[in-house]
TIZADO-658369 format. One record per residue (C-alpha): residue number from 0; residue in three letters; chain; z, y, x. Coordinates in steps of 0.001 Angstrom, whole numbers. Example, Ala and Ser with C-alpha at 12.3 -4.5 7.8 and 13.67 -1.06 7.14 Angstrom:
<recs>
0 Ala A 7800 -4500 12300
1 Ser A 7140 -1060 13670
</recs>
This chain:
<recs>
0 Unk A 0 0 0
1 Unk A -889 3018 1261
2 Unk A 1744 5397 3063
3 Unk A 1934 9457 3541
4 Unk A 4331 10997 5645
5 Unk A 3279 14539 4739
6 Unk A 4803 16609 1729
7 Unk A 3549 15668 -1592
8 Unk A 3129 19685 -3238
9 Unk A 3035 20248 -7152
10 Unk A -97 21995 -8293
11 Unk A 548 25234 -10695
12 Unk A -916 23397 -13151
13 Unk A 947 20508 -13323
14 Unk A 4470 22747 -12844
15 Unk A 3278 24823 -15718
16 Unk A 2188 22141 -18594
17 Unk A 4697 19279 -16954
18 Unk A 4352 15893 -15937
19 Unk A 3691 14332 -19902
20 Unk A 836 16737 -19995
21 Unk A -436 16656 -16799
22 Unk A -4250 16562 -17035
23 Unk A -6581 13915 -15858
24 Unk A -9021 16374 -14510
25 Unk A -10648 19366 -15791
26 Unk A -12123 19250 -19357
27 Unk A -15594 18578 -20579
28 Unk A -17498 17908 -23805
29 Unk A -17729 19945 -26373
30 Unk A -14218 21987 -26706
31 Unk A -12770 23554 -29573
32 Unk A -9741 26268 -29049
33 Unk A -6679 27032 -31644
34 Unk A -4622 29699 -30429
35 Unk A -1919 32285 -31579
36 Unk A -1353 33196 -35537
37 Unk A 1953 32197 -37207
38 Unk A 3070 29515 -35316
39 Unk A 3616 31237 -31905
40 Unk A 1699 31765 -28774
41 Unk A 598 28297 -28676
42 Unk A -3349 27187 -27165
43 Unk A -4500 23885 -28459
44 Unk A -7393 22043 -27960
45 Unk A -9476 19364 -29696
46 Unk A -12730 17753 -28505
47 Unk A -15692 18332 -31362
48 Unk A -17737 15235 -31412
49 Unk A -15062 13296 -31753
50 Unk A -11740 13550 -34212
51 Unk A -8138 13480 -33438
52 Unk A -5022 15654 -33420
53 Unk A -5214 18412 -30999
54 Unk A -3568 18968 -27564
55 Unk A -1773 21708 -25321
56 Unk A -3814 23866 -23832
57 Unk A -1103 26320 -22803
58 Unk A 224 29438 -24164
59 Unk A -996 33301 -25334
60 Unk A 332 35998 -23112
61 Unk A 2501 36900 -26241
62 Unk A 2654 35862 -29984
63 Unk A -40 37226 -31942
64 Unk A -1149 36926 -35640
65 Unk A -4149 38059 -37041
66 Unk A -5880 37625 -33436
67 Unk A -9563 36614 -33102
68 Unk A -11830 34401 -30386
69 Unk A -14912 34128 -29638
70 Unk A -16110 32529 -26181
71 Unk A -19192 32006 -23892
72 Unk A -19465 28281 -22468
73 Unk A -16635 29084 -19756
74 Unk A -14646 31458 -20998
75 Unk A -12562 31881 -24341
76 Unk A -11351 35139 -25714
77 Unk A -8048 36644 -27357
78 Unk A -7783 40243 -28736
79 Unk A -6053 42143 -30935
80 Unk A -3277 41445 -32956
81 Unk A -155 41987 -34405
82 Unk A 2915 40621 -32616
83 Unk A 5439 41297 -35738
84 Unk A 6398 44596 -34611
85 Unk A 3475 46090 -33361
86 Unk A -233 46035 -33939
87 Unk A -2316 45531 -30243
88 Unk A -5313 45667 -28252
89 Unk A -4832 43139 -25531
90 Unk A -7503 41159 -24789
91 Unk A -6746 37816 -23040
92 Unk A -8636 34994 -21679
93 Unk A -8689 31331 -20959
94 Unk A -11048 29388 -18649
95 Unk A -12159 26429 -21190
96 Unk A -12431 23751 -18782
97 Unk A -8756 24370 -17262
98 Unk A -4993 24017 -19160
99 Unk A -3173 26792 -18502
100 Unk A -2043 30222 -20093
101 Unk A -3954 33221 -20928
102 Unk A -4868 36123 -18458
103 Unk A -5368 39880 -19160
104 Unk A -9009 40423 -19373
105 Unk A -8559 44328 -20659
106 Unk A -8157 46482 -23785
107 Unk A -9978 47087 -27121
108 Unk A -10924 50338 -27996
109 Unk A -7940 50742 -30187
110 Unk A -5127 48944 -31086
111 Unk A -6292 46371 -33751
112 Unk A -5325 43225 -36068
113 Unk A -7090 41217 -38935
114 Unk A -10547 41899 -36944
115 Unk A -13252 39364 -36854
116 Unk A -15323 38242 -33257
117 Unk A -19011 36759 -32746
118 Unk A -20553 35922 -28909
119 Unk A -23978 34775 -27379
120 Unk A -23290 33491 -23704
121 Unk A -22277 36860 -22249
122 Unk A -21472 39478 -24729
123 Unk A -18124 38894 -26822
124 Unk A -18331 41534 -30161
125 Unk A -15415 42299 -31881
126 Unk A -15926 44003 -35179
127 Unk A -13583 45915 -37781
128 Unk A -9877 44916 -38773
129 Unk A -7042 47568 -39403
130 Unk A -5473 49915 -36965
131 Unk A -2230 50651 -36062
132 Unk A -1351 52734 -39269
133 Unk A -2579 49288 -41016
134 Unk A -5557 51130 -42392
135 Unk A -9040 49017 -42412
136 Unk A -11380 50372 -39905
137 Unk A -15370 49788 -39018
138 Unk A -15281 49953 -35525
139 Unk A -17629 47283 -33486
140 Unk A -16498 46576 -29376
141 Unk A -18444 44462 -26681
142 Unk A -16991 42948 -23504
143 Unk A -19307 40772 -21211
144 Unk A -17300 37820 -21243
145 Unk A -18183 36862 -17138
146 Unk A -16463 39904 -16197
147 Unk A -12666 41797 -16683
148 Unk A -12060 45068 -18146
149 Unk A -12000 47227 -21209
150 Unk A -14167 46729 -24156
151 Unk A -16707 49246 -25083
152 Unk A -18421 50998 -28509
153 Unk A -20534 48805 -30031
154 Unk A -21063 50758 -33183
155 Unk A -20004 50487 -36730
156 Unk A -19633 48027 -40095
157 Unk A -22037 49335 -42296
158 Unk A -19806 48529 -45736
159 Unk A -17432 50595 -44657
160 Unk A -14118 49698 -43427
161 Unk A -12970 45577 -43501
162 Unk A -9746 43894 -42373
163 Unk A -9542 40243 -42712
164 Unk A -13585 39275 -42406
165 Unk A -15388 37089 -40328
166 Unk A -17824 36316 -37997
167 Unk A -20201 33862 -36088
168 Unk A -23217 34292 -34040
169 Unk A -26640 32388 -33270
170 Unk A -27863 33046 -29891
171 Unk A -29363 36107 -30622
172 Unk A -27415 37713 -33953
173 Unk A -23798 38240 -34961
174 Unk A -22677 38358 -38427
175 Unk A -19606 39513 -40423
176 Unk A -18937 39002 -43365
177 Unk A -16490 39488 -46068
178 Unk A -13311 41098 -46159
179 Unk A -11385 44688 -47935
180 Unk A -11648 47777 -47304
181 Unk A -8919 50709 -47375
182 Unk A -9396 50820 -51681
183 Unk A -8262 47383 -51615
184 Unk A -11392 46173 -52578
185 Unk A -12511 43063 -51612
186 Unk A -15785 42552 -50214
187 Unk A -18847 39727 -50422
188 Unk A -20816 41384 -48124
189 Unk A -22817 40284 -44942
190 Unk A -24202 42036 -42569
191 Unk A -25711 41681 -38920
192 Unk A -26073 42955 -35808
193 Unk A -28528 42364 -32298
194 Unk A -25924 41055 -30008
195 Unk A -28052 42202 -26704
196 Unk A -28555 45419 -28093
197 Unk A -25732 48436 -29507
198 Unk A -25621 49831 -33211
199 Unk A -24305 49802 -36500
200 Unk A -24469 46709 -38350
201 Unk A -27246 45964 -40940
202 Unk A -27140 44746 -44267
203 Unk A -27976 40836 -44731
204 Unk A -26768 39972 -48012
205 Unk A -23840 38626 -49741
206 Unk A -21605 35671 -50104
207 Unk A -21189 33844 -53342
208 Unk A -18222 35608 -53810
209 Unk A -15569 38308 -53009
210 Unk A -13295 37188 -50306
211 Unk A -10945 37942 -47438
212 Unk A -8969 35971 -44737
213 Unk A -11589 33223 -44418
214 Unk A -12989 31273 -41611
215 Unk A -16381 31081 -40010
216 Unk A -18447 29027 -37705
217 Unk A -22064 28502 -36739
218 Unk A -24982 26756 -35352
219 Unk A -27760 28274 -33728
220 Unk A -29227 28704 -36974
221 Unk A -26936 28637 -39626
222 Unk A -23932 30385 -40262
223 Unk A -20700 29200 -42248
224 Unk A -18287 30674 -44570
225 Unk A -14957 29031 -45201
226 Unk A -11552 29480 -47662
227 Unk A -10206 32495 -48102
228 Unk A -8247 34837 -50909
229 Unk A -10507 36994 -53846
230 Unk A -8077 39192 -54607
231 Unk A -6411 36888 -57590
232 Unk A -6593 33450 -56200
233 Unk A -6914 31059 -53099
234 Unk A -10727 29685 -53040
235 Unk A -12105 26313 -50710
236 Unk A -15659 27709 -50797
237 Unk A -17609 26817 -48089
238 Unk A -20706 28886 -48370
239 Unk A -23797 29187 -45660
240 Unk A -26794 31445 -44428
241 Unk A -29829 30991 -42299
242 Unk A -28873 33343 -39590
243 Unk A -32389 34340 -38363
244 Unk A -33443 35799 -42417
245 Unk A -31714 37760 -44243
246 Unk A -30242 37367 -47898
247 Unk A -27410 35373 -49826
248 Unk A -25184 32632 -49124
249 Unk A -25698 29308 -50705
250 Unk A -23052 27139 -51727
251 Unk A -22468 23925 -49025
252 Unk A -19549 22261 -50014
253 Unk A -15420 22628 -50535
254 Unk A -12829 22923 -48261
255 Unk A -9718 19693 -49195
256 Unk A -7771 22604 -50614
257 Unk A -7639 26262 -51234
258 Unk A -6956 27703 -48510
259 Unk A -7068 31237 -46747
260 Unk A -6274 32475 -43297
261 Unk A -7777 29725 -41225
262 Unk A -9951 29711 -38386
263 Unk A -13702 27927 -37721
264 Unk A -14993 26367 -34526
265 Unk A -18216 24904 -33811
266 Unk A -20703 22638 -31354
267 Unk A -24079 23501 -32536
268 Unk A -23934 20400 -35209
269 Unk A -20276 20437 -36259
270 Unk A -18130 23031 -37729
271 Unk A -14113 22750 -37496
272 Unk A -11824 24814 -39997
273 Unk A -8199 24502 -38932
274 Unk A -5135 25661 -40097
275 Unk A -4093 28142 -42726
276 Unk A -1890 30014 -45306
277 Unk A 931 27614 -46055
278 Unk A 952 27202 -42967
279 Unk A -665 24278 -42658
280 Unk A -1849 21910 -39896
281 Unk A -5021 20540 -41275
282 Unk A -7847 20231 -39122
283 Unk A -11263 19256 -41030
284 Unk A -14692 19295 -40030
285 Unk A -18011 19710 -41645
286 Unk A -21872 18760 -40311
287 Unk A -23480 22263 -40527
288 Unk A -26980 21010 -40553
289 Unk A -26204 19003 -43878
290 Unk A -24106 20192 -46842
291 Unk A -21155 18853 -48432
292 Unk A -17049 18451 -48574
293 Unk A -14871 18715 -45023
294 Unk A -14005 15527 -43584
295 Unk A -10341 15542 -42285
296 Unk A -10110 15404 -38327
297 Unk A -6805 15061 -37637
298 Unk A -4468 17751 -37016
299 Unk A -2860 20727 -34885
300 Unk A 399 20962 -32982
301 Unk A 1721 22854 -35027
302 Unk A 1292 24123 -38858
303 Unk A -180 28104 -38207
304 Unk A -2253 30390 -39865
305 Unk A -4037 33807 -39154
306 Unk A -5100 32349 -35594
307 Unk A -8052 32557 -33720
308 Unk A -10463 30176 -32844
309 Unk A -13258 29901 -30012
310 Unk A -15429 26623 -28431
311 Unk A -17630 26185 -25603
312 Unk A -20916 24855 -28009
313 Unk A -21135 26801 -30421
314 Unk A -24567 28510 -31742
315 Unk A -24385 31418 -30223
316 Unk A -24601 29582 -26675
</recs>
């Protein structure tokens, strides 16, 4: 048996996750990300093509709800947020194929919760939510996800201003879609942008109907709608686009339950929706070139809602 005399040394990894995590080498496939929201600071991770509960990834810099992700296929992103005492606009990163904890990556443009996010491979959007005065605004940011720093103008949501929306991305269009504005009304709109380019959103159409708080995911071409609140009740619509055309979503199947303030995921032929108001801890997944009912996956850590959610597959790539 094989002998060393030297001094066996404890990688930052391993001392940070411990030795009943301790990872088998760095992570591949196609990777979804749960992180933040109700439950804590917690990352968690789940492999798409296949189905199981999810595992540590590591944690958030700090406990944020209301957060949102979006991720090229190296890099995940955090930002915004509201920690339970104050509304934020950290943004944070993780390097997909590596445990660990979040890093600063830089700032929003303002302090920000309830926001939506959309990415190709090297521009992360992040578009509307509600400012520090918890007032709905339509302000669109941009990072380039390969690079640190501070976000910058993007432009504006066209409907006016929307907390609690949505958004997803094919390679070359983000959209966003749903959520209130400052009246309290809630919205069914959609609308787009050109991710490469800067500018106010466009209009695209509308969802079957008036929602906030709901989830989204995407192919390269199609773009999904999930869950959500309509201002009376709880809804498991899961509604979907064609992202290259424009007009309204068409109906594609049901969520298990009613459910609002989840988060989607995606590979470029499987959608995830996980967690949600409750909280819950249901993970379910959907093919997005088909239609139909979620089939359950397994499950998260922990029951959260209002988290954000990011992969390393998804259409935008």
């Amino acid at each position: 048996m094989p002998s060393y005399s030297g001094v066996w040394t404890l990688t930052a990894q391993y001392q940070a996750k411990g030795a009943g995590n301790w990872p088998l080498g760095p992570l591949t496939g196609e990777i979804g990300i749960f992180g933040g929201g109700s439950g804590g600071n917690t990352i968690q991770y789940v492999t798409i093509s296949t189905t199981g509960n999810a595992t540590d990834f590591g944690d958030l810099l700090q406990t944020a709800q209301y957060i949102s992700a979006c991720a090229s296929s190296t890099r995940g992103l955090f930002a915004g947020g509201y920690t339970g005492s104050s509304v934020i606009n950290t943004i944070q990163y993780i390097t997909i194929s590596t445990v660990g904890n979040s890093v600063s990556f830089g700032e929003l443009t303002q302090n920000r919760y309830n926001l939506a996010a959309c990415s190709s491979s090297t521009r992360g959007v992040f578009g509307a939510g509600a400012d520090s005065s918890f007032t709905p605004i339509n302000t669109i940011d941009y990072v380039t996800i390969a690079t640190t720093g501070n976000a910058t103008d993007f432009g504006d949501i066209v409907s006016g201003t929307s907390a609690g929306l949505a958004g997803c991305a094919s390679t070359t269009r983000g959209l966003f879609a749903g959520g209130n504005n400052t009246a309290g009304t809630f919205l069914n709109v959609i609308e787009y942008i050109t991710i490469a380019s800067t500018g106010n959103a466009t209009d695209f159409g509308d969802l079957t109907q008036v929602r906030n708080a709901l989830a989204s995911c995407s192919s390269s071409t199609r773009g999904l709608f999930a869950g959500g609140y309509t201002g009376s009740v709880l809804t498991n619509i899961i509604d979907y686009v064609t992202i290259a055309s424009t007009g309204n979503a068409t109906d594609f199947g049901d969520l298990s339950s009613d459910r609002s303030a989840l988060s989607g995921c995606s590979s470029t032929t499987r959608g995830l929706f996980g967690g949600g108001a409750g909280p819950t801890n249901i993970i379910e997944y959907v093919t997005i070139t088909s239609t139909g009912n979620t089939t359950d996956f397994g499950d998260l850590l922990i029951a959260t809602a209002i988290l954000g959610a990011c992969s390393n597959a998804h259409g935008g790539l």
